[in-house]
C-alpha positions, 0 to 999 in steps of 0.5 A, spaced: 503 106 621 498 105 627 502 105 634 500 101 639 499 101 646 506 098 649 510 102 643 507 109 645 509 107 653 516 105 652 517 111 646 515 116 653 519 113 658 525 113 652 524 121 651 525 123 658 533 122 657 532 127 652 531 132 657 536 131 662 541 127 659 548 132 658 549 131 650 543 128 648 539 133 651 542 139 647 543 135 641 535 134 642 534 142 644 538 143 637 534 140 634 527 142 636 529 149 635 532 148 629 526 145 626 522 151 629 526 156 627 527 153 619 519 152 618 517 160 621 523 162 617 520 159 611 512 161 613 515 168 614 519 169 607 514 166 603 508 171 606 513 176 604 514 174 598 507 172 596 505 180 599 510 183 594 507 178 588 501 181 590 503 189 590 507 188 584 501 185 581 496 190 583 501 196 581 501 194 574 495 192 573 493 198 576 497 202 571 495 198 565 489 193 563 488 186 564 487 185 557 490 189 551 487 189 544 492 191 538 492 192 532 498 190 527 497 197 524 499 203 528 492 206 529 485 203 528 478 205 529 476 204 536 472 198 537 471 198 545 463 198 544 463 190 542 466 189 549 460 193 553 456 186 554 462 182 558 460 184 565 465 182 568 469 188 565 470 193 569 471 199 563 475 200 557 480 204 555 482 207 548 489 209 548 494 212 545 501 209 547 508 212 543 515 214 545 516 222 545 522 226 547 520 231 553 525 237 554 524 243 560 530 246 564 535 245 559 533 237 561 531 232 555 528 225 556 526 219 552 519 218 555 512 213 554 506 219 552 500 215 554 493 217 553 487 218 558 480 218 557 478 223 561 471 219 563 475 213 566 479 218 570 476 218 576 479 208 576 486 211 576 488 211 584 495 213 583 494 220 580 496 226 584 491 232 582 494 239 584 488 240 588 482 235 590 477 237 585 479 231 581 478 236 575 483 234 569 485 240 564 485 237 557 491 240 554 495 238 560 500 233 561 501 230 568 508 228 569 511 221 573 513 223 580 520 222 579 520 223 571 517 231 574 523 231 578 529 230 574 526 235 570 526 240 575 519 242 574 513 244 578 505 244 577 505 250 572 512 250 568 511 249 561 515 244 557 516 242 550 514 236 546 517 232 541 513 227 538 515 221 533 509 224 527 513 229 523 511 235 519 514 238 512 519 244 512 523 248 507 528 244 512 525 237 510 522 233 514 522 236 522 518 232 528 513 236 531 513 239 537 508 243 542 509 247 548 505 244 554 504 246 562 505 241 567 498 239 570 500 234 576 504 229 578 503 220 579 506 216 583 505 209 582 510 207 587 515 203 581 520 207 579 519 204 571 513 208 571 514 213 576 521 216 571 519 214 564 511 216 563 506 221 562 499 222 560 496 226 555 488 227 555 486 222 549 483 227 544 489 232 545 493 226 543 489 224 537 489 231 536 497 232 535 498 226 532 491 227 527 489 220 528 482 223 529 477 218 532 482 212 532 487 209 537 494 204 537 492 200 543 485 198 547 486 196 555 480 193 558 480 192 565 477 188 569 474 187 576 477 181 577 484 178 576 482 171 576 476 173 570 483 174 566 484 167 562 475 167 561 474 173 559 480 173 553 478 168 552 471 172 549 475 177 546 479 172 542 473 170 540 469 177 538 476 179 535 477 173 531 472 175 526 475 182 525 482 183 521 489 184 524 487 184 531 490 180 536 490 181 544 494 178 550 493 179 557 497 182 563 501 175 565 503 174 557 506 181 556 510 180 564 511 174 564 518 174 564 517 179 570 512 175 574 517 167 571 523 171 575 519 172 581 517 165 581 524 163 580 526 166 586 521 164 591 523 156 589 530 158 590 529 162 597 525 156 599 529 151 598 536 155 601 531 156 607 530 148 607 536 147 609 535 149 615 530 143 616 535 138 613 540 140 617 535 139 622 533 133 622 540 130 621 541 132 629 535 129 629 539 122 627 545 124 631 540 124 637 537 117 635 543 114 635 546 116 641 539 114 644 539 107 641 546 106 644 545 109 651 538 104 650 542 097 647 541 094 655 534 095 654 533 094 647 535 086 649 531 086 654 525 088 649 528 083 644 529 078 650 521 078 652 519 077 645 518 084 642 518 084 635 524 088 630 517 092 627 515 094 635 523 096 636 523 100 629 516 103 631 519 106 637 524 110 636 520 113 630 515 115 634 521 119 639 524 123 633 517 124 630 515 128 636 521 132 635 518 133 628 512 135 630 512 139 636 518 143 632 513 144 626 508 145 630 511 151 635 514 153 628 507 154 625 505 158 630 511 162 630 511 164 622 504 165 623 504 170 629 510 174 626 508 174 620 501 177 622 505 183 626 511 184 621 510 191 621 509 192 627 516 189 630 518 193 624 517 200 627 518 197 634 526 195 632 527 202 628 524 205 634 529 202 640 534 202 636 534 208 631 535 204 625 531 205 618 529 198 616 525 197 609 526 204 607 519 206 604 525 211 599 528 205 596 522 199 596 516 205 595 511 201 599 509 204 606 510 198 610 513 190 609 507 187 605 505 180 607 500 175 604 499 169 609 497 163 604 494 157 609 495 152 603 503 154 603 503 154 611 500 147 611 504 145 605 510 147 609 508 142 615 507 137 612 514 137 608 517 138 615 514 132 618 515 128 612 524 131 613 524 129 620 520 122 619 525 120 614 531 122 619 528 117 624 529 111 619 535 109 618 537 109 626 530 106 628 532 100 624 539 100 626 536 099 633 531 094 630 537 090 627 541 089 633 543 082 636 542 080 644 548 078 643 552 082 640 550 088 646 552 083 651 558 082 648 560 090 648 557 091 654 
């Protein structure tokens, strides 16, 4: 909708009772500040979510593949090498993953045992070593950081294990067990694996279960999240000629997780919304009361001819400054706050001695952010639009009125 010259003229001298008139004064303030603090907020609240998103993501994937190939027999032959040509993989791991029974210090847990490739070790940058030497004891096992705890052992201690293959006895059939030492401890910063996992080199395992040479699960990682769907894609493909595979990548098996974080993320932006709405509808009150401190000058306008449209234009023009400026200055708010999050952060905790995200219980050093300019600019132009549609109803309000109904209230 172009605005011209006289439009743009008269929407001016109109603002400047916004700024110095008692109660149209503090209704305008209330609701610039009120645009600007709603659009910051959801700047600020998306970013923080879009940094969780991306450490959750990354923990996961960290500690998994991006694809799993299976079989729907237990144990097969492994068949990485038909995936070696796939640039865009950065290496394959063969495993073992089965639930067993761990037992020291008269604790006993039902934990995940999974295995690993002594050669990918070096990918997996959550283990902890008992020293630096990136050395890994292939009769070892390396406990969960929380798991270790609960079973109050240490690098060293030996524990049993209770694994679900069994052997014959004059008693019948007995789960077999070994005696094992603690290698070194992982933390993967999320308590689901941190308490209920541990690794066993790959051919210890086989060993113990005597599946030698073949594995229950194939995990290939890649260098690239965003290769996931092309590169499963050629796994199908090679796969499909081969009996009882299949494959899923890492959004399919967490997809209920990563679904539920979505959810959330829509949910906390409409909530935040709300201040936008409430917002804007100030922005009508303010119109209104404008619109009858301005009814003599209205039929003035209407007087010398100026059409209903140049009315409307006018007043949509004055509530959409508020919009803009308060989307705007709310903008560059959510974008600077969010760039020193952590730094205010420290600075609160610091003067006021408190311990705000503790790193205990959300296991991240410091509040992750991830600004998104697409979402930004989304956010912009959804607080315009709000504020434009609030300058509708009243703007054709003050269009409709009659020169003869204003003089005869006056």
């Amino acid at each position: 909708m172009p605005f011209n010259n006289f439009e743009r003229f008269i929407a001016f001298r109109y603002i400047k009772p916004l700024r110095s008139e008692g109660l149209l004064s503090i209704i305008s303030w209330f609701s610039f500040f009120g645009i600007c603090i709603g659009v910051a907020t959801l700047i600020i609240t998306m970013s923080v979510m879009n940094g969780f998103r991306y450490e959750l993501e990354n923990r996961i994937i960290g500690f998994n593949g991006h694809i799993y190939i299976n079989n729907y027999e237990k144990y097969f032959e492994d068949i990485s090498q038909d995936f070696s040509s796939i640039n865009e993989i950065k290496f394959i791991d063969a495993n073992i993953t089965d639930q067993v029974l761990i037992s020291a210090n008269a604790e006993t847990r039902g934990i995940i045992l999974k295995s690993f490739n002594s050669e990918n070790i070096d990918y997996y940058n959550f283990k902890n070593k008992k020293d630096d030497s990136n050395k890994f004891m292939l009769d070892e096992i390396y406990l969960g950081s929380k798991l270790a705890e609960r079973l109050n052992v240490e690098i060293g201690s030996q524990i049993k294990l209770y694994t679900s293959s069994s052997i014959n006895s004059p008693f019948g059939q007995l789960p077999k067990s070994r005696l094992i030492n603690v290698g070194g401890y992982f933390d993967t910063g999320m308590s689901e694996y941190d308490g209920n996992y541990a690794f066993l080199n790959l051919e210890e395992m086989q060993k113990i279960y005597g599946v030698n040479n073949r594995v229950s699960a194939i995990e290939i990682h890649l260098k690239d999240s965003s290769f996931t769907d092309r590169i499963n894609n050629q796994v199908n493909e090679i796969i499909k000629e081969k009996e009882l595979f299949y494959s899923r990548d890492w959004k399919q098996v967490n997809a209920f997780f990563f679904e539920t974080l979505s959810i959330e993320r829509n949910v906390m932006f409409i909530i935040l919304s709300l201040i936008i709405i409430v917002a804007a509808f100030n922005v009508i009150t303010c119109l209104f009361i404008l619109v009858k401190n301005k009814a003599n000058e209205i039929a003035i306008l209407k007087t010398i001819g100026t059409p209903d449209i140049s009315i409307l234009r006018i007043f949509i023009i004055i509530g959409s400054l508020i919009g803009v400026a308060g989307s705007l200055i709310g903008s560059l708010i959510g974008i600077i706050v969010t760039l020193n999050l952590e730094n205010i952060r420290q600075i609160l905790n610091n003067l006021f001695n408190l311990n705000l995200f503790p790193s205990q219980f959300y296991f991240i050093d410091k509040i992750p952010t991830i600004i998104d300019y697409n979402q930004i600019f989304f956010i912009f132009v959804f607080s315009i639009i709000i504020s434009l549609l609030a300058t509708i109803y009243p703007s054709r309000v003050a269009s409709k009125m009659k020169i003869k109904d204003i003089f005869s209230n006056a």
